[in-house]
DSSP file (Angstrom, degrees, kcal/mol; ACC not computed):
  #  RESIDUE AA STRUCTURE BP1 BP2  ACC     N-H-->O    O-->H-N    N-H-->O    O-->H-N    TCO  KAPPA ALPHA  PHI   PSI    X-CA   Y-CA   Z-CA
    1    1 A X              0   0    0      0, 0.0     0, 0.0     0, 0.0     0, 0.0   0.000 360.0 360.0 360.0 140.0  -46.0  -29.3   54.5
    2    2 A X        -     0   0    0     28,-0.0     2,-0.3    25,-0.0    29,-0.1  -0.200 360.0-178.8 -45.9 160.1  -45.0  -31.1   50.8
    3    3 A X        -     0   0    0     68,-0.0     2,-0.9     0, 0.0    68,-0.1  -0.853  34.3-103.0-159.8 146.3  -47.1  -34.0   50.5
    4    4 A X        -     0   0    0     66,-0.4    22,-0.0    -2,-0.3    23,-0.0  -0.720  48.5-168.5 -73.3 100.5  -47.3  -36.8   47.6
    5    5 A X    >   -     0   0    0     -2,-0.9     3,-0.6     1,-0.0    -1,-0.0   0.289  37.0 -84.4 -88.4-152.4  -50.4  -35.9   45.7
    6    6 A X  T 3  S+     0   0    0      1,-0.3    -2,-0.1     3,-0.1    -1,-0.0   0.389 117.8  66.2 -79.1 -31.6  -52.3  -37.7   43.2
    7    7 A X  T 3  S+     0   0    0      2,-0.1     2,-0.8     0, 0.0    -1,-0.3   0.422  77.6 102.0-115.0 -35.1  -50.1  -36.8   40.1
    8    8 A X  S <  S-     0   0    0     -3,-0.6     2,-0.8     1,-0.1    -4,-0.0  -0.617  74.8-124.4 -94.9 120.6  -47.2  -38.8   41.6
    9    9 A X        -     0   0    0     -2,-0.8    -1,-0.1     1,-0.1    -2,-0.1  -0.280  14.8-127.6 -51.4  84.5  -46.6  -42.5   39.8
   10   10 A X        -     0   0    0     -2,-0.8     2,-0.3     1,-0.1    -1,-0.1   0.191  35.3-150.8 -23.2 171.9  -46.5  -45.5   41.9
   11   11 A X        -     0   0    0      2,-0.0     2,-0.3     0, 0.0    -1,-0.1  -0.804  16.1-131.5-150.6 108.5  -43.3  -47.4   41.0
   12   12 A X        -     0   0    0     -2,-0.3     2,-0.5     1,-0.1    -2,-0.0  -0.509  24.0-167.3 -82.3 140.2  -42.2  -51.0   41.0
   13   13 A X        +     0   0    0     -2,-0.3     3,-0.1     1,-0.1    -1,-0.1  -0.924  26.3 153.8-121.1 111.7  -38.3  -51.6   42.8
   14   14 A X        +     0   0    0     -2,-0.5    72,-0.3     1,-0.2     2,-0.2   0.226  62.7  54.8-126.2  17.9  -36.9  -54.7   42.2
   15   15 A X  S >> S-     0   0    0      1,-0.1     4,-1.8    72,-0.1     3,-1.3  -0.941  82.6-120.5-145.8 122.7  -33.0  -53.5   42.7
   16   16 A X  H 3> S+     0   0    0      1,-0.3     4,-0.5     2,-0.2    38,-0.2   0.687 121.4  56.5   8.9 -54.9  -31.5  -51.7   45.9
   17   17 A X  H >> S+     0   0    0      2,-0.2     4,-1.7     1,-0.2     3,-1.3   0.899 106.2  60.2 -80.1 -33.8  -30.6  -48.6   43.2
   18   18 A X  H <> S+     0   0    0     -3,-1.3     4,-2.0     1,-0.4    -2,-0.2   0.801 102.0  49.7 -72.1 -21.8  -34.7  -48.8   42.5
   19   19 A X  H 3X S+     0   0    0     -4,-1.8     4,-0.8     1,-0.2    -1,-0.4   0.671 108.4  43.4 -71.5 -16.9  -35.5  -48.1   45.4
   20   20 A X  H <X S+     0   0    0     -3,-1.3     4,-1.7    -4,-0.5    -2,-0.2   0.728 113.0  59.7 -91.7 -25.1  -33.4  -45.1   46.3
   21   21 A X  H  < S+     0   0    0     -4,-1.7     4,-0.3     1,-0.3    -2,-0.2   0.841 104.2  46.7 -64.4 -35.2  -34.3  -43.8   42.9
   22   22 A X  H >X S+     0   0    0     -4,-2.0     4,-1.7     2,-0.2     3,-0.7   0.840 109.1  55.7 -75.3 -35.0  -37.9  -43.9   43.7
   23   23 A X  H 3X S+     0   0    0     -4,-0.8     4,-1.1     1,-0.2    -2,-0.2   0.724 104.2  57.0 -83.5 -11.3  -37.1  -42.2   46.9
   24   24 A X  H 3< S+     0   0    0     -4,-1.7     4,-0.3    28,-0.2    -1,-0.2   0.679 109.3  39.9 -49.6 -32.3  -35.5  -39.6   44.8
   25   25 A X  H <4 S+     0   0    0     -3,-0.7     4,-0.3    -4,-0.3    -2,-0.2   0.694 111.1  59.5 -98.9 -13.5  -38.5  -38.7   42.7
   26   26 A X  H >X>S+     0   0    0     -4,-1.7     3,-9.9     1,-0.2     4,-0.9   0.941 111.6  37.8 -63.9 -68.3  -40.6  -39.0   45.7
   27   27 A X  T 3<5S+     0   0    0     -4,-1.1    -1,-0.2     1,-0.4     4,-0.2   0.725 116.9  57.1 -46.8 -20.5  -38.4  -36.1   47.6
   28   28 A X  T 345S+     0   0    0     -4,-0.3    -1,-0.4     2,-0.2    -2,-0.2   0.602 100.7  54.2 -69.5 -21.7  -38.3  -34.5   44.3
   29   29 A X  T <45S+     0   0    0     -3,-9.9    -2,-0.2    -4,-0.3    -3,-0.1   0.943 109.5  53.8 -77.8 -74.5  -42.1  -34.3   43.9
   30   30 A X  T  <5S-     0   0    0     -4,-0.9    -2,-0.2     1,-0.2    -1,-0.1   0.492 106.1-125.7 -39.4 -21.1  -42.1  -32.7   46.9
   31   31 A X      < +     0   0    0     -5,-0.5    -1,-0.2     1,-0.3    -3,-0.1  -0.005  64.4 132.4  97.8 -27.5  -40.1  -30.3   46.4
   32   32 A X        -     0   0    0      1,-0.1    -1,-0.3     4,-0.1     2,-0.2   0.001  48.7-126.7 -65.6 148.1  -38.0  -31.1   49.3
   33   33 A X     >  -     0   0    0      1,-0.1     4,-0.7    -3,-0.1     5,-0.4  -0.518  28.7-105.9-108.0-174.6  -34.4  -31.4   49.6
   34   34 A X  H >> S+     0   0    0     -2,-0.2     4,-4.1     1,-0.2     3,-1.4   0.981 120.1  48.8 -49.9 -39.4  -32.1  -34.4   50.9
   35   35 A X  H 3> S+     0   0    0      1,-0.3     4,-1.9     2,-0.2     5,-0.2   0.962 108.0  49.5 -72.2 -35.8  -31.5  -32.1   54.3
   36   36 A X  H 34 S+     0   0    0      1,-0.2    -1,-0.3     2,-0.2    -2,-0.2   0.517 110.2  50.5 -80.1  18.5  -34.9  -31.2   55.0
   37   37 A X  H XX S+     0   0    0     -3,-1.4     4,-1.1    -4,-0.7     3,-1.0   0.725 113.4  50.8-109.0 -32.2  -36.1  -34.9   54.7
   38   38 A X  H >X>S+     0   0    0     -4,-4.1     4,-2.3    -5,-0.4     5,-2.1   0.953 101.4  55.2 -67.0 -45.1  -33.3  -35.6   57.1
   39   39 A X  H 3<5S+     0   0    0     -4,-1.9    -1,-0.3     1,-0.3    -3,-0.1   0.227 102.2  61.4 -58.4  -5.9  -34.2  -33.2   59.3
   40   40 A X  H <45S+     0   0    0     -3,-1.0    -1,-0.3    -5,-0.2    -2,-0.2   0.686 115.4  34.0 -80.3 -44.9  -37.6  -35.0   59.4
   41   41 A X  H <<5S-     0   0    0     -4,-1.1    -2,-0.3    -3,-0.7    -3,-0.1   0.823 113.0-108.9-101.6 -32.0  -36.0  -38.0   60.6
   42   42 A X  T  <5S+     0   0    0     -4,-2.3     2,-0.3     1,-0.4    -3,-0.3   0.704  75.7 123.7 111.0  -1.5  -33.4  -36.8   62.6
   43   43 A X      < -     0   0    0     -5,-2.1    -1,-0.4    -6,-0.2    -2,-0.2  -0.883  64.3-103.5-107.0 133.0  -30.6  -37.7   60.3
   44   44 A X    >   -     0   0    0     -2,-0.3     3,-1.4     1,-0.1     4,-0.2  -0.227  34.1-112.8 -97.0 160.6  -27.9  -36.1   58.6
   45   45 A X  T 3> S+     0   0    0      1,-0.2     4,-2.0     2,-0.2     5,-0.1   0.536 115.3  65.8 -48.4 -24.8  -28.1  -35.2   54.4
   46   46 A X  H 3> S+     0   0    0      1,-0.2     4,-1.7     2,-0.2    -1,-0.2   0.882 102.5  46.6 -84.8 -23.9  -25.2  -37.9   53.8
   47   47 A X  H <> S+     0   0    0     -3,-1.4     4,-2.1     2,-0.2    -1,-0.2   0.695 112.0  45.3 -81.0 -18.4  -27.7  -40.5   54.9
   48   48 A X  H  > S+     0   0    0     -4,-0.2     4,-3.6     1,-0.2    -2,-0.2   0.931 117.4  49.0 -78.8 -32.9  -30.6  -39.5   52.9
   49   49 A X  H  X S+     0   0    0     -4,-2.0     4,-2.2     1,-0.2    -2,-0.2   0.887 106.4  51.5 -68.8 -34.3  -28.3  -39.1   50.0
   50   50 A X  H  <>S+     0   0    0     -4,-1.7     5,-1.5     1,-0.2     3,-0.5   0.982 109.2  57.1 -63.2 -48.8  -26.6  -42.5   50.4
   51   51 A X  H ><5S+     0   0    0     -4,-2.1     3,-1.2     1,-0.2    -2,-0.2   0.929 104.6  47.8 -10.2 -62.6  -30.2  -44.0   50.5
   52   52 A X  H 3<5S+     0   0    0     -4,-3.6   -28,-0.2     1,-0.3    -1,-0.2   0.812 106.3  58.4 -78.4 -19.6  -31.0  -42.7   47.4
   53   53 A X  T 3<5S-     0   0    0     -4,-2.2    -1,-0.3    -3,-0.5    -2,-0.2  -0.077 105.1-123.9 -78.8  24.6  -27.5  -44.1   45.9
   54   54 A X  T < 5 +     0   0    0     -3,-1.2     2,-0.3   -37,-0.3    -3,-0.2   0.872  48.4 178.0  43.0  42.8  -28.6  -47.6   46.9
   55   55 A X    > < -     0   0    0     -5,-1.5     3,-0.9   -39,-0.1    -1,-0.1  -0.657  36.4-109.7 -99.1 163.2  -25.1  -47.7   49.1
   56   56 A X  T 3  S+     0   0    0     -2,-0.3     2,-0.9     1,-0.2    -3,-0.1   0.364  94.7  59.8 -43.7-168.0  -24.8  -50.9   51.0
   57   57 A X  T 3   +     0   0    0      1,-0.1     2,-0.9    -3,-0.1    -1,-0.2   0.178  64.4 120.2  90.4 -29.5  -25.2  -50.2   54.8
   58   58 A X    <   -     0   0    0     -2,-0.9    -1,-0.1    -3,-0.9     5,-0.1  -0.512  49.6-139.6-120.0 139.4  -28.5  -48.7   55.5
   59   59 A X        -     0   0    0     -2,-0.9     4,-0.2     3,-0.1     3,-0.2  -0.104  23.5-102.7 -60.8 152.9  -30.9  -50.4   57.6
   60   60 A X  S >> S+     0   0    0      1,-0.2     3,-5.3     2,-0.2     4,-2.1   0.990 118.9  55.4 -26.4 -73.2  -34.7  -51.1   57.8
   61   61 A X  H 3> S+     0   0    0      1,-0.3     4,-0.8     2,-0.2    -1,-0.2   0.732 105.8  49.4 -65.8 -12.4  -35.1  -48.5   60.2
   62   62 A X  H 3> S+     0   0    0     -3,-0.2     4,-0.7     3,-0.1    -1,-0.3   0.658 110.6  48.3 -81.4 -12.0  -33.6  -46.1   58.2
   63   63 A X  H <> S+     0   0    0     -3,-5.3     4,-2.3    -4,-0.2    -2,-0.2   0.836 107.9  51.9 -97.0 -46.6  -35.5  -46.8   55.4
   64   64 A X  H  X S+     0   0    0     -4,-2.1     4,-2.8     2,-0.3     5,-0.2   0.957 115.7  48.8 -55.6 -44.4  -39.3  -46.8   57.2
   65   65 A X  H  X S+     0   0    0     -4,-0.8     4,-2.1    -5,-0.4    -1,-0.2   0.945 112.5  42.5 -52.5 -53.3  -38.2  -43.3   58.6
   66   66 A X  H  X S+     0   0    0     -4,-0.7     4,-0.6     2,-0.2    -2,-0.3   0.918 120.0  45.3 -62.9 -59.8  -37.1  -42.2   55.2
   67   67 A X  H  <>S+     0   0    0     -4,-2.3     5,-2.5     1,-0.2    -2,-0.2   0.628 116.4  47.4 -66.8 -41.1  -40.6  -44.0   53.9
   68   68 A X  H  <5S+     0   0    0     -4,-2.8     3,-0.4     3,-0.2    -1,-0.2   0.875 105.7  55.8 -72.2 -48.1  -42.6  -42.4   56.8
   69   69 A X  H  <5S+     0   0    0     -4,-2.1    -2,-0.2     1,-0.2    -3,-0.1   0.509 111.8  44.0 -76.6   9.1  -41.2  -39.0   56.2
   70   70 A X  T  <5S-     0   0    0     -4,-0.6   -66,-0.4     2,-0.1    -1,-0.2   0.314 111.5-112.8-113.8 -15.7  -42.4  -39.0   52.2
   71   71 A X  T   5S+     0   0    0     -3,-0.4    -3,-0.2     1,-0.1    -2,-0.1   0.902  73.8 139.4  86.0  19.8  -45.8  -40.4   53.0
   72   72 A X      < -     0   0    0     -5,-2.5     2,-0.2    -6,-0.2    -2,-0.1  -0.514  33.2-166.9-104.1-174.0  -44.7  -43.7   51.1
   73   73 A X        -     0   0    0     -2,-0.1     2,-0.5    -3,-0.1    -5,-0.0  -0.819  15.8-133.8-164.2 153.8  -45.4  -47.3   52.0
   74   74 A X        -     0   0    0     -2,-0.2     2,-0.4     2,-0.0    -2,-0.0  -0.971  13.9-160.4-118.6 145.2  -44.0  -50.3   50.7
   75   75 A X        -     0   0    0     -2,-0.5     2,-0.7     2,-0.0    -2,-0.0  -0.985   9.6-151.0-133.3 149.7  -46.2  -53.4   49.6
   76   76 A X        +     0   0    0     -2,-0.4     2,-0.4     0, 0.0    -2,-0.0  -0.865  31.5 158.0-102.9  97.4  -44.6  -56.5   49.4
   77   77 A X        -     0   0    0     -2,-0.7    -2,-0.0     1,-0.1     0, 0.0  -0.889  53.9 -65.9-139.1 165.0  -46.6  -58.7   46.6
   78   78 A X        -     0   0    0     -2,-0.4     2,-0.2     1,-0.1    -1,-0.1   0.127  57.3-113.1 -37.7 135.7  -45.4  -61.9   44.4
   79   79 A X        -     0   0    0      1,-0.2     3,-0.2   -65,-0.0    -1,-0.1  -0.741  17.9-142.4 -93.5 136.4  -42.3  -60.8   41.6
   80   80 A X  S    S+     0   0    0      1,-0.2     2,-0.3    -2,-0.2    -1,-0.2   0.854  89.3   8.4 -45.9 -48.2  -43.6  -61.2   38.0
   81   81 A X  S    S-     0   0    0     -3,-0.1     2,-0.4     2,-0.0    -1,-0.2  -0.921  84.9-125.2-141.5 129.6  -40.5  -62.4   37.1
   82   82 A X        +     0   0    0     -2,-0.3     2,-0.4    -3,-0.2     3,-0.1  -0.451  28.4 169.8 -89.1 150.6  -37.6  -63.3   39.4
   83   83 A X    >   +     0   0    0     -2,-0.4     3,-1.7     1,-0.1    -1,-0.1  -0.657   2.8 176.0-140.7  74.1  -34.2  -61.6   38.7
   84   84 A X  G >> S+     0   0    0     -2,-0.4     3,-4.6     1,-0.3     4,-0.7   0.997  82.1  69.1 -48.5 -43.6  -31.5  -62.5   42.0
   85   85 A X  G 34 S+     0   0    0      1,-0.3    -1,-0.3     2,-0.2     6,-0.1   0.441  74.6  69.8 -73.1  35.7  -29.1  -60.9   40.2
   86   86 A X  G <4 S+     0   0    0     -3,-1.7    -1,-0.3    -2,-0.3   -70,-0.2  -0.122 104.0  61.2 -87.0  11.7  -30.7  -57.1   40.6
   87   87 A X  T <4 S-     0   0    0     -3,-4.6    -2,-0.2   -72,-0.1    -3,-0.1   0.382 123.4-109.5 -83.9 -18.6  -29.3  -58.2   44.2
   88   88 A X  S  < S+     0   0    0     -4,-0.7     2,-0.3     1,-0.3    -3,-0.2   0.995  76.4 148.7  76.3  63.4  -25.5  -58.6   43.3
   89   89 A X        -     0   0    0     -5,-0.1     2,-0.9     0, 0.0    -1,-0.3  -0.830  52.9-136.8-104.0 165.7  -26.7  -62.7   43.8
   90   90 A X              0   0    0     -2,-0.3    -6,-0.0    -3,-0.1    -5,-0.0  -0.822 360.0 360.0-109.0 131.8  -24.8  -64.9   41.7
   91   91 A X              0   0    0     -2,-0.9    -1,-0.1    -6,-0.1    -7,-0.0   0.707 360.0 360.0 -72.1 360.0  -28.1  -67.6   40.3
C-alpha cells in the first residue's frame, strides 16, 4: 500500500483551495489516483476531486476520511498572521 514517507513536506493551509491542494500532492506522493483514494473511502472520484478544488459543500467527514485514507492529520495551532479574507470573509 502507498504511504507518506519521510521525503514528503509538511504544509501550512490557511485557505479552503490550500487545503485541497495539499491533499493533491499528498495523493500525488503516493502515487495514487483520485478513484483509488475514493475507493478507500467509499466515495465516488467526483468527490475526491471536488476536495481537492476547494468546492464549497464538503463536509468534515468527508474530509477526516479523505485525511485518514492519506495517512495525514491536521493540527490546529495559533495563525501567525490572521488573513479572514483567504475565507471569502469580508474584514
Amino acid at each position: 500500500m502507498a504511504e507518506i514517507d519521510d521525503t514528503f513536506p509538511e504544509s501550512t493551509v490557511r485557505s479552503v483551495a490550500d487545503i485541497g491542494h495539499a491533499l493533491l500532492r499528498a495523493r500525488r506522493h503516493m502515487g495514487l489516483t483520485q478513484a483509488e483514494v475514493g475507493a478507500r473511502v467509499r466515495m465516488k472520484q467526483g468527490t475526491i476531486s471536488n476536495l481537492e478544488n476547494g468546492s464549497p459543500g464538503t463536509t468534515l467527514r468527508t474530509l477526516t476520511l479523505v485525511l485518514s485514507a492519506l495517512n495525514l492529520e491536521i493540527v490546529v495551532r495559533r495563525r501567525r498572521k490572521a488573513n479572514m479574507e483567504d475565507w471569502g470573509v469580508e474584514p
